[in-house]
C-alpha positions in Angstrom: 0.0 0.0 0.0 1.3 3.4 -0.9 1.7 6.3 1.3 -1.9 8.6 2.0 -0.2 11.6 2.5 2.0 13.9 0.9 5.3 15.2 2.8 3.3 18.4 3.5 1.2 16.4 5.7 -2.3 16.9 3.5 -4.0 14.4 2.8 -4.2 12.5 -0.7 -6.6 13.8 -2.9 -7.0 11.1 -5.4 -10.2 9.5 -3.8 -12.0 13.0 -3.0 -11.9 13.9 -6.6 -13.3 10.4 -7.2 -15.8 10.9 -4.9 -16.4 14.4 -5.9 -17.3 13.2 -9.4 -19.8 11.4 -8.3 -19.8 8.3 -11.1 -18.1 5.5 -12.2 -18.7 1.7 -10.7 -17.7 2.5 -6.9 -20.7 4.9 -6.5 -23.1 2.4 -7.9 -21.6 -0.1 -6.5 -21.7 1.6 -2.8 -25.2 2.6 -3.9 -26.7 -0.9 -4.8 -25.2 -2.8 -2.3 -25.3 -0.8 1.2 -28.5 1.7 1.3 -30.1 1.0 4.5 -31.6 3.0 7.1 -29.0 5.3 9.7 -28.4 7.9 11.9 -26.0 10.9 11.9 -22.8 9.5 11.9 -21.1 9.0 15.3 -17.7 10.6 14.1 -17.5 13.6 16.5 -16.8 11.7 19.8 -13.3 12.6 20.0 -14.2 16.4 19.0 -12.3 16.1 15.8 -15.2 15.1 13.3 -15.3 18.0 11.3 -14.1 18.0 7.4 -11.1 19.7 6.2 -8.4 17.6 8.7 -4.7 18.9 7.3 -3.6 15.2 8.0 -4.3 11.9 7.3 -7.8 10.3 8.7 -8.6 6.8 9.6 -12.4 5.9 9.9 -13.9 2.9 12.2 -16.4 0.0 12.0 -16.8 -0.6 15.2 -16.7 1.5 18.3 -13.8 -0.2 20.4 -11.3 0.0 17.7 -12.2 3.6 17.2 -11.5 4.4 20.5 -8.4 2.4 20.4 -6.9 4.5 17.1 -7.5 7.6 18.5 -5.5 6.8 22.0 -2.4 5.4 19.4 -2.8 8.7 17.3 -3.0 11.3 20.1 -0.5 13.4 19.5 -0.2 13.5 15.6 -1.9 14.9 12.3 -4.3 11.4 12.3 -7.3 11.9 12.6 -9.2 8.5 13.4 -13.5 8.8 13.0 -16.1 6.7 14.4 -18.4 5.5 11.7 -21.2 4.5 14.1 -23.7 6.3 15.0 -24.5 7.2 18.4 -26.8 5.4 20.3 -26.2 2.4 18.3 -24.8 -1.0 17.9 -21.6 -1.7 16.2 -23.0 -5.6 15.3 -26.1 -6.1 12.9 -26.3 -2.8 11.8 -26.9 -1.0 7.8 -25.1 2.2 6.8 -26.7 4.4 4.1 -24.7 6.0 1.7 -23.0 8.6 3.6 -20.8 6.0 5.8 -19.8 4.5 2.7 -18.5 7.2 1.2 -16.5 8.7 4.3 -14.7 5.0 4.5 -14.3 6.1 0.1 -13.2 9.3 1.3 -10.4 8.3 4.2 -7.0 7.4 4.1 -7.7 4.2 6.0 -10.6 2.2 7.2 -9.9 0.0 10.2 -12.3 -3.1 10.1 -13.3 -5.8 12.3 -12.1 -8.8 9.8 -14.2 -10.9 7.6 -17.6 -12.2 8.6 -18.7 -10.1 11.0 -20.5 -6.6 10.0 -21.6 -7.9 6.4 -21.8 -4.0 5.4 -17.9 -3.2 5.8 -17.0 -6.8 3.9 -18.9 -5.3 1.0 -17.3 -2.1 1.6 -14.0 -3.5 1.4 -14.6 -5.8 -1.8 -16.1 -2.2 -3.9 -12.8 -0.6 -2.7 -10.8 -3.8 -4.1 -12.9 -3.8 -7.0 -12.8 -0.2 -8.0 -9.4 0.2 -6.9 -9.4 2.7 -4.6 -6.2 3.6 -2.5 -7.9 3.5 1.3 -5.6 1.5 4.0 -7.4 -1.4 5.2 -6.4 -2.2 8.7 -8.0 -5.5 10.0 -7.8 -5.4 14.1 -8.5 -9.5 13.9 -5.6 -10.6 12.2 -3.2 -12.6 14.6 -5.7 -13.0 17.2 -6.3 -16.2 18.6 -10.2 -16.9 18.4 -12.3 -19.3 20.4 -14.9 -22.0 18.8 -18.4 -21.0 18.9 -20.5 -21.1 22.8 -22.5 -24.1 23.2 -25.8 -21.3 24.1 -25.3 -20.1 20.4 -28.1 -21.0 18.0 -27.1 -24.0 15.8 -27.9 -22.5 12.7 -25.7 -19.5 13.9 -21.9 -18.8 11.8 -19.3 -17.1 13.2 -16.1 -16.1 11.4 -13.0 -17.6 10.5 -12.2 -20.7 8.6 -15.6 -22.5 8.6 -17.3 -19.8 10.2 -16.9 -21.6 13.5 -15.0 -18.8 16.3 -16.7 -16.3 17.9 -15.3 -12.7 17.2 -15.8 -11.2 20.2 -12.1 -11.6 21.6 -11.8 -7.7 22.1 -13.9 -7.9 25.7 -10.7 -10.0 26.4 -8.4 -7.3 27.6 -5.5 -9.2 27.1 -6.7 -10.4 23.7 -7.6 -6.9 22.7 -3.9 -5.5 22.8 -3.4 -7.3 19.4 -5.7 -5.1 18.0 -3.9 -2.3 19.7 -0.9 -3.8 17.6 -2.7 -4.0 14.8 -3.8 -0.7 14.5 -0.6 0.6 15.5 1.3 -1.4 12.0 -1.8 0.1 9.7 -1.2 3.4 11.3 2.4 3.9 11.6 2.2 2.4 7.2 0.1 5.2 6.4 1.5 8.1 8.7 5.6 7.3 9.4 6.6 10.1 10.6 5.1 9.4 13.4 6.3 5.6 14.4 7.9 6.7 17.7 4.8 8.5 18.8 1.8 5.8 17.6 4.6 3.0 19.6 4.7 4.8 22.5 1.0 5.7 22.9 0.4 1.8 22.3 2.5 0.8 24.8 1.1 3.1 26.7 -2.3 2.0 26.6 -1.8 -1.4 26.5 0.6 -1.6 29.4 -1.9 1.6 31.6 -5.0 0.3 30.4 -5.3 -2.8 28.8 -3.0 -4.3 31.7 -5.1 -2.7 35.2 -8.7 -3.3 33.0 -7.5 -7.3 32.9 -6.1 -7.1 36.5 -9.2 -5.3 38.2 -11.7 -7.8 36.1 -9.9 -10.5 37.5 -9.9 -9.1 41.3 -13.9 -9.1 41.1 -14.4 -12.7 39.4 -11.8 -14.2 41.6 -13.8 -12.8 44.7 -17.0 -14.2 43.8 -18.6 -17.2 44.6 -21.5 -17.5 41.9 -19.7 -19.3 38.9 -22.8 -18.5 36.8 -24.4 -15.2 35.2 -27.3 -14.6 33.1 -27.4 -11.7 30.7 -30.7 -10.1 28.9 -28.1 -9.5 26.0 -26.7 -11.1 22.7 -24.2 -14.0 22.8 -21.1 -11.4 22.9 -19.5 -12.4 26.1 -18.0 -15.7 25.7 -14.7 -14.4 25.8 -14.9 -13.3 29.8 -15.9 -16.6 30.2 -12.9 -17.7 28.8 -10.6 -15.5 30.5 -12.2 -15.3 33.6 -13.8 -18.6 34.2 -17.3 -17.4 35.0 -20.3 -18.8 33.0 -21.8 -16.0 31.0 -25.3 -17.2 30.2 -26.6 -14.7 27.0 -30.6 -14.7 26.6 -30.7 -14.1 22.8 -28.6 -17.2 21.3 -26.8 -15.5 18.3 -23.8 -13.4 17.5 -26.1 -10.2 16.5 -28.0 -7.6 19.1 -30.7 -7.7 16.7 -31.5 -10.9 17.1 -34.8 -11.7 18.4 -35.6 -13.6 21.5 -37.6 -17.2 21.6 -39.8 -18.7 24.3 -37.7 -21.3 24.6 -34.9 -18.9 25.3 -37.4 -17.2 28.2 -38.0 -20.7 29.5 -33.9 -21.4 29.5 -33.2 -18.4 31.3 -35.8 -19.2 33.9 -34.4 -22.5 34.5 -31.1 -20.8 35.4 -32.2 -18.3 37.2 -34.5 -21.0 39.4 -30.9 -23.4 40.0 -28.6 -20.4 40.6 -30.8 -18.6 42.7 -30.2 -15.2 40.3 -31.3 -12.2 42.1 -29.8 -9.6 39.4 -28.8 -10.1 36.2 -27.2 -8.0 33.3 -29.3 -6.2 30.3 -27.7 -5.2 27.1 -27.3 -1.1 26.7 -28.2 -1.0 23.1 -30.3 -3.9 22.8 -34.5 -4.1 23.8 -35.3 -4.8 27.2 -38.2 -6.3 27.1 -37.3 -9.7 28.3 -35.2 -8.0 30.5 -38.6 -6.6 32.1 -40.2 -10.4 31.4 -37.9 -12.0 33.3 -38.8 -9.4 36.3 -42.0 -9.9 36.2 -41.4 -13.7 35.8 -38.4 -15.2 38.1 -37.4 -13.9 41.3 -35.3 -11.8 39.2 -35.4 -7.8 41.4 -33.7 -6.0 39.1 -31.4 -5.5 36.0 -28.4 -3.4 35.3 -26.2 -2.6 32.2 -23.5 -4.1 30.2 -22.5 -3.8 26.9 -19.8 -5.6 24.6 -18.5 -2.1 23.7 -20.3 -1.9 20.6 -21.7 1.5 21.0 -21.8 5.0 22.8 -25.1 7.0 24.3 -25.3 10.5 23.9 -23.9 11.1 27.6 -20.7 9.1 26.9 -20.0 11.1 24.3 -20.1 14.3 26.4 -17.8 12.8 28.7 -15.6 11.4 26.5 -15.8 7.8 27.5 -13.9 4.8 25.4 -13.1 1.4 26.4 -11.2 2.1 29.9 -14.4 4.1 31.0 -17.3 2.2 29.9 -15.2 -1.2 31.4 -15.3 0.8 34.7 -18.8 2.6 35.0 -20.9 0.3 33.0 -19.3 -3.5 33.3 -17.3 -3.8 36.1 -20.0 -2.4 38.3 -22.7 -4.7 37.0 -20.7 -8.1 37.2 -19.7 -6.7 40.8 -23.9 -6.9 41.6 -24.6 -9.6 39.6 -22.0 -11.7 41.0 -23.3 -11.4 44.4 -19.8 -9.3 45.1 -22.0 -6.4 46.1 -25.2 -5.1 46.9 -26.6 -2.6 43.9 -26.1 0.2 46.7 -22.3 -0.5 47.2 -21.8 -1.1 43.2 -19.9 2.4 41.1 -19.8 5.4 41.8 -22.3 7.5 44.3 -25.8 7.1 42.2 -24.9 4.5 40.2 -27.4 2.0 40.9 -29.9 4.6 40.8 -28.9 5.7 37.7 -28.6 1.8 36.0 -31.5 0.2 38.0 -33.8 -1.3 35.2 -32.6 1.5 33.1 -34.8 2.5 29.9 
């Protein structure tokens, strides 16, 4: 892949022209293949959204490895966007043709891998296709995956070779600093310059962040006694099950939030909820919570509060600037801490957090 960026630091303008011209295969192509129904874009969160960067910019599928990019290119003339929109899930989710043409528009798109947002592997293929000159920067590659849960849905695929492994490895802390590596090779290929400072702000993170996230997470499983924990949420957590040790039992049986939810799922959940004597259990932010509320109404269940797999940002996370590290400590950690019986809602976060999360709409 050739250099975005000329020495001056400004961005290539080969694909804006493109772009600006408005024909040729690449806009039909974009056109045909990915309208769908979306929001605003959810680019701004780091407060450098706007058009008319002097440096290279990077835009994201997902939200984690957003926030990941932007911690390795502090510091420098990147400029790395969110592509999702606010409010909503990174998984099972259809851009209309503005996404599509900022990914046509950047300097590099960092992805998720094959297999697992449909919309940015059709992306990708159009930008082969038509060959366009964006950096593809795939946060999977290296990782070690696990098989697919047992709880999944037997008609479920995940990725990979045979579309058997779950891609969820990123809410494995330690897991997740190949990503960081990842995006740090992609970044420091399309902006060199600035090796020292994208390999130092990795570091960095990994070692600061990635590092205490793992420890603390394993300081709260390690103090519980409940081996088992029932979630009102997609089948995205196997991977603190398999760093951890804890059962993570997922109401909806697939990979995707927007999957829907079967009796026979409701009647599962009951029975673990009756043999594990479940008091509180875990709802997915960005996902319904209706069964959430059914199981309330239905078990012995008192109350739900949040977690997510990092897949998404509310309005209020963007105004405070949270990422990974902040959403891990006031959203997750706090929940399995209740959920696993560690501590009372009351004692759980910060002052008014169980307030706050309590069967949250």
């Amino acid at each position: 892949m050739t250099d975005t960026y000329d020495p001056e630091g400004r961005s290539s303008s080969t694909r804006r022209r493109f772009l600006a011209g408005g024909t040729g295969l690449l806009a039909a192509g974009f056109a045909g293949c990915l309208g769908g129904a979306s929001g605003s874009s959810g680019s701004d969160t780091d407060g450098t959204g706007d058009d008319g960067e002097d440096g290279p910019v990077a835009v994201a599928s997902f939200f984690s490895f957003y926030d990941f990019g932007r911690k390795i290119a502090a510091d420098t003339p990147v400029t790395v966007r969110n592509l999702i929109p606010t409010g909503l899930h990174g998984h099972g989710w259809e851009p209309n043709a503005s996404i599509t043409r900022q990914i046509v528009d950047a300097d590099a798109f960092i992805h998720v891998g094959e297999d697992f947002q449909p919309w940015a592997d059709r992306a990708i293929q159009t930008l082969k296709d038509d060959n366009v000159d964006t950096q593809l920067i795939n946060v999977r590659e290296g990782v070690e995956l696990v098989p697919l849960a047992e709880t999944l849905d037997r008609d479920e695929e995940g990725v990979g070779e045979g579309r058997g492994l779950d891609p969820h490895f990123w809410l494995d802390p330690q897991r997740a600093k190949q990503a960081v590596d990842n995006i740090t090779e992609g970044l420091v290929e399309l902006a060199p310059d600035h090796e020292e400072t994208f390999r130092a702000n990795a570091e960095t993170y990994k070692t600061d962040v990635l590092e205490r996230i793992d420890a603390d997470y394993q300081a709260i499983f390690d103090a519980a006694d409940r081996d088992v924990v029932q979630l009102a949420a997609h089948n995205a957590f196997q991977y603190i099950t398999d760093r951890y040790g804890v059962e993570m039992r997922p109401l909806v049986v697939n990979l995707a939030a927007s999957g829907d939810v079967k009796p026979s799922d409701i009647t599962e959940a009951k029975r673990v909820i009756d043999e594990n004597d479940i008091r509180y259990i875990g709802a997915g932010v960005f996902e319904t919570r209706r069964p959430a509320k059914q199981l309330i109404t239905e078990t012995q269940v008192e109350a739900y509060f949040p977690v997510t797999p990092y897949a998404g940002v509310r309005e209020d996370w963007v105004e405070n600037n949270w990422g990974y590290e902040e959403i891990a400590y006031n959203i997750n950690m706090p929940t399995f801490e209740v959920v696993l019986g560690n501590k009372p809602p009351e004692e759980a976060g910060h002052d008014g957090w169980a307030a706050e999360w309590r069967n949250f709409e």
